[in-house]
N, C-alpha and C positions, 0 to 999 in steps of 0.2 A: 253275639256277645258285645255291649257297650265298651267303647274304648272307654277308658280315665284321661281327663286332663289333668297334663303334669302342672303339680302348684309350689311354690317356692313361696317362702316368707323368708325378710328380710326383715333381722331388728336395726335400726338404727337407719334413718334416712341424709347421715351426710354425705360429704363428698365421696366417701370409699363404697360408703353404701347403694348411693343414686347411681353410680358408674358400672360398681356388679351390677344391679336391676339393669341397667342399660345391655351390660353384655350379655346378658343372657337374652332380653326380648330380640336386641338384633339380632341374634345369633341364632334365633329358633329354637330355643332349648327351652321355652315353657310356655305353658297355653295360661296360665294364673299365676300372676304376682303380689304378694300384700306387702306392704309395709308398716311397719309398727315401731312409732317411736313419740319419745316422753313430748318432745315436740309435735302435737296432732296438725298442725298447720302446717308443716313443714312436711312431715310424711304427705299428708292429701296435694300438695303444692310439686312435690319432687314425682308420685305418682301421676299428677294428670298430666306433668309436663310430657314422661314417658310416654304417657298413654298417647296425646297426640301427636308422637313421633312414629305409632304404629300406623297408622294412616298410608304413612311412605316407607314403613318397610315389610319384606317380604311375608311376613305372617303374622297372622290377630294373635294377639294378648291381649286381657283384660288384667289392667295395672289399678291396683286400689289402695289408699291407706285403709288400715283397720285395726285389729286389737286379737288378745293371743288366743282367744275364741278361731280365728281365721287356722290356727295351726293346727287342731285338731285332727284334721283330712291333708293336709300337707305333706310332701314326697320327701321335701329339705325344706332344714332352715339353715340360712347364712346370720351369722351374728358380727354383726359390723360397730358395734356400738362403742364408745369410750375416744378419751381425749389422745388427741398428735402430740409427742414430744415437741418439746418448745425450745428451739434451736437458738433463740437467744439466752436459754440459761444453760447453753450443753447435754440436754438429756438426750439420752439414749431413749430405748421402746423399754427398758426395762425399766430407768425411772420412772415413768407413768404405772411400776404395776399396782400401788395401793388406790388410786384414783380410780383405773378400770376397775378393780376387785370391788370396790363400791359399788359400783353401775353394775356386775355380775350379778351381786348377791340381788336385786332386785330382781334381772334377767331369769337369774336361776329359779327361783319362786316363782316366777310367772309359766317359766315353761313347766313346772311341775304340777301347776294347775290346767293346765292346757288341753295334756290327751296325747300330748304331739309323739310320734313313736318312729318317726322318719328319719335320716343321716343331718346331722350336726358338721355345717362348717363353720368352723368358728375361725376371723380374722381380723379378729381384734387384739391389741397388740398388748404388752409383749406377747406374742402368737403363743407360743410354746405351753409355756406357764400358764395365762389365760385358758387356754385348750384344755390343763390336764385337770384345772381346778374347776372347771364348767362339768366334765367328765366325774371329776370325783363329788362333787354338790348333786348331781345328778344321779349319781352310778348306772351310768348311761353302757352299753355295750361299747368299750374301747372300737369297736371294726368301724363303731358306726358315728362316732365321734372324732373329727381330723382339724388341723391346721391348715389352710396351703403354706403357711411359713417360707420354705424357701423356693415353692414353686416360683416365685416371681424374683428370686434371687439367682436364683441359676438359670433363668433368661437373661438376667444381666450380665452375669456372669459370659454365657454365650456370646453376648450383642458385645461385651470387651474382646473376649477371642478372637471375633468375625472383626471388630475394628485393626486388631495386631498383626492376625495372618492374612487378610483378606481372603478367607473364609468364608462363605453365608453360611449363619449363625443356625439353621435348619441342616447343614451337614455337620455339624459339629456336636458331638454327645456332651457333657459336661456339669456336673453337678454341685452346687454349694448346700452341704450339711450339716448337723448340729441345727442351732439356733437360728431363729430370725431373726440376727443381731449381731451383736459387735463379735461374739467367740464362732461364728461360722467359720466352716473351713471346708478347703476343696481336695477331694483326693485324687493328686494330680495322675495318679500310675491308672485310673482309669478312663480317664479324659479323652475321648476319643475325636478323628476328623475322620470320617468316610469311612469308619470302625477300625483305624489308623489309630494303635495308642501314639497321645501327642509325643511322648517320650523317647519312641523310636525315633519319629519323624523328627524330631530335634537333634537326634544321629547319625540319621540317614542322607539327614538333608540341611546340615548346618548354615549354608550359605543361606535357606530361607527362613527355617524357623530357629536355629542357633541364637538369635540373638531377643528370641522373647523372654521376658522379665515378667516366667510365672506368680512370684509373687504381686507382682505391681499391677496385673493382671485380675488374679484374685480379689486385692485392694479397693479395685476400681469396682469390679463386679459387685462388692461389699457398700461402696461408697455410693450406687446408684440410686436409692433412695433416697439419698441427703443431700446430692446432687437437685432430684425434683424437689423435694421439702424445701430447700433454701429458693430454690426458684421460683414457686409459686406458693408454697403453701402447705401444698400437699398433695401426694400422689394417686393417681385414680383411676386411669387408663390402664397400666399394665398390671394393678389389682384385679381391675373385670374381668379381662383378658383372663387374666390368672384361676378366677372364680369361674369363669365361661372352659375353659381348658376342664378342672376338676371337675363339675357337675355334669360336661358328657362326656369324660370318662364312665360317670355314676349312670347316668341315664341310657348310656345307649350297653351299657353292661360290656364295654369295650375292653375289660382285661387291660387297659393302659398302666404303664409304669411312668411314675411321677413321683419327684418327691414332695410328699407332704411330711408335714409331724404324727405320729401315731403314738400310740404307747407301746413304749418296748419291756418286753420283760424276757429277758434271758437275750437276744438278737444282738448282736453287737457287743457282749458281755455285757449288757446293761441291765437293769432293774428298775420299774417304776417309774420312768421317767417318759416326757413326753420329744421325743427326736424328730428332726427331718430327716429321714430315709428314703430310700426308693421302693414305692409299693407299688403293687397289682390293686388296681380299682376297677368295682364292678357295680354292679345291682346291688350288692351288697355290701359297698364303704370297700373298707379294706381285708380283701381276699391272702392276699398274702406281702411279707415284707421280704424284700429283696438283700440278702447280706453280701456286700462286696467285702474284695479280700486289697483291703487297704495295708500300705506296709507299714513298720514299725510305726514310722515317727507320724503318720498321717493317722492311724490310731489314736494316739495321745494327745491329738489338735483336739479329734472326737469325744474323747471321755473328758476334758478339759470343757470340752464346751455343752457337754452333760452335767458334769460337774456343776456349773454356772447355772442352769436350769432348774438341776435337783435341790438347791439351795437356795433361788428363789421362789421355788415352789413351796418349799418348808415354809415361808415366810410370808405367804399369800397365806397358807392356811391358819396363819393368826391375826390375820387382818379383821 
């Protein structure tokens, strides 16, 4: 029996986008990359660069620009496409959503001509909204259509934790969800260190953690994006990561729990809307969504920041 090479297309060849292709060649998670973007010099320029970075690392890929022909036979597409909030006028990822919805509605057409029948990550921003509106242009199988939204949020989240307790941010559980954006929030009762809820530990052992400032904490985990954005420009490293993290959950059919955005309908008492939760990722997108039992008031952070979702979602679809 012939093996398959795993192929991956990427729309959109900028900084978020060259960075995922990156992590995933170095990381060995696919034998085929295409890139496809409105820019065709740019895509073949960001692909060849890749390409002879394989040279010096541990396994061939073959990295090409192309066109949506190439998605046809493809495992995944990642969708990278659409403008950075511009921090000199204050926007958030949500103000950019009438600008992305434009660059969508082309996207969307293109992959309906395509053929393409493979898992959708889409991480182009606002995540969420963008996500459920690709999904619903599409009427794409919600399992197989995701965000990583706050997967790269709640490694900040972590990397703040691991700064406050001194910690390494790999023993510590911890997750930011809702939105990838300003109404994110963390439900601290299940936050765990070495499967230690923090909560206890902040009881038990006040002289060490008694004096952490969960919110400011939080805060910062939220702020870790605008942190890189005002520094450079733009974030791009712990996106690939992020994108490299989701796609071998998918590929190696590893049953991982991660939060991405999915579509919830009934989960959380939600409806129709697209969340970061914690799911089970497989071979087949999203196997199942993990319901934590958050208390009151960390509830109402959640539907609050549903809320915010559900309402600019309405609002993309009359874009």
């Amino acid at each position: 029996m012939a093996l398959t090479p795993r192929k991956v297309v990427i729309i959109g060849a900028g900084h978020v986008g060259s960075h995922a292709g990156y992590a995933l060649v170095s990381q060995g998670l696919a034998e085929q990359i295409v890139y496809i973007d409105i820019d065709e010099e740019k895509a073949k320029a960001q692909a060849l660069d890749i390409f002879d970075s394989t040279v010096y690392l541990p396994h061939h890929v073959n990295v090409k620009a192309g066109n949506y022909s190439d998605a046809a036979d493809a495992d995944l597409m990642v969708i990278a496409a659409g403008p950075l909030p511009d921090i000199s006028k204050f926007q958030t990822r949500m103000d950019t959503l009438a600008e992305t919805v434009a660059i969508m509605k082309n996207v969307v057409e293109n992959i309906k001509n395509s053929g393409f029948k493979g898992i959708i990550i889409s991480i182009s921003n606002p995540a969420d909204v963008v996500a459920h509106y690709i999904q619903n242009q599409l009427n794409y199988p919600p399992s197989r259509l995701i965000s990583t939204s706050t997967t790269l949020d709640s490694a900040r989240l972590r990397r703040a934790l691991s700064e406050a307790t001194g910690i390494d941010q790999k023993s510590i559980y911890a997750y930011a969800l809702g939105e990838h954006g300003e109404s994110q929030m963390v439900p601290w009762s299940v936050v765990t260190i070495a499967g230690k809820p923090i909560l206890e530990l902040i009881k038990e052992k006040p002289e060490k953690y008694g004096n952490l400032d969960l919110k400011a904490i939080a805060a910062e985990g939220k702020a870790g994006g605008w942190h890189v954005l005002k520094g450079k420009g733009s974030t791009e490293f712990g996106i690939g990561a992020s994108i490299a993290e989701v796609t071998r959950a998918i590929f190696a059919d590893e049953k991982r729990v991660l939060p991405v955005s999915v579509l919830l309908n009934g989960e959380y008492g939600q409806y129709d809307v697209y969340a970061s939760v914690p799911a089970v990722l497989g071979i087949n997108g999203v196997e199942e969504i993990i319901e934590l039992h958050m208390k009151a008031e960390e509830k109402e952070e959640f539907d609050k920041s549903c809320k915010t979702m559900k309402e600019n979602y309405e609002i993309a679809l009359t874009l």
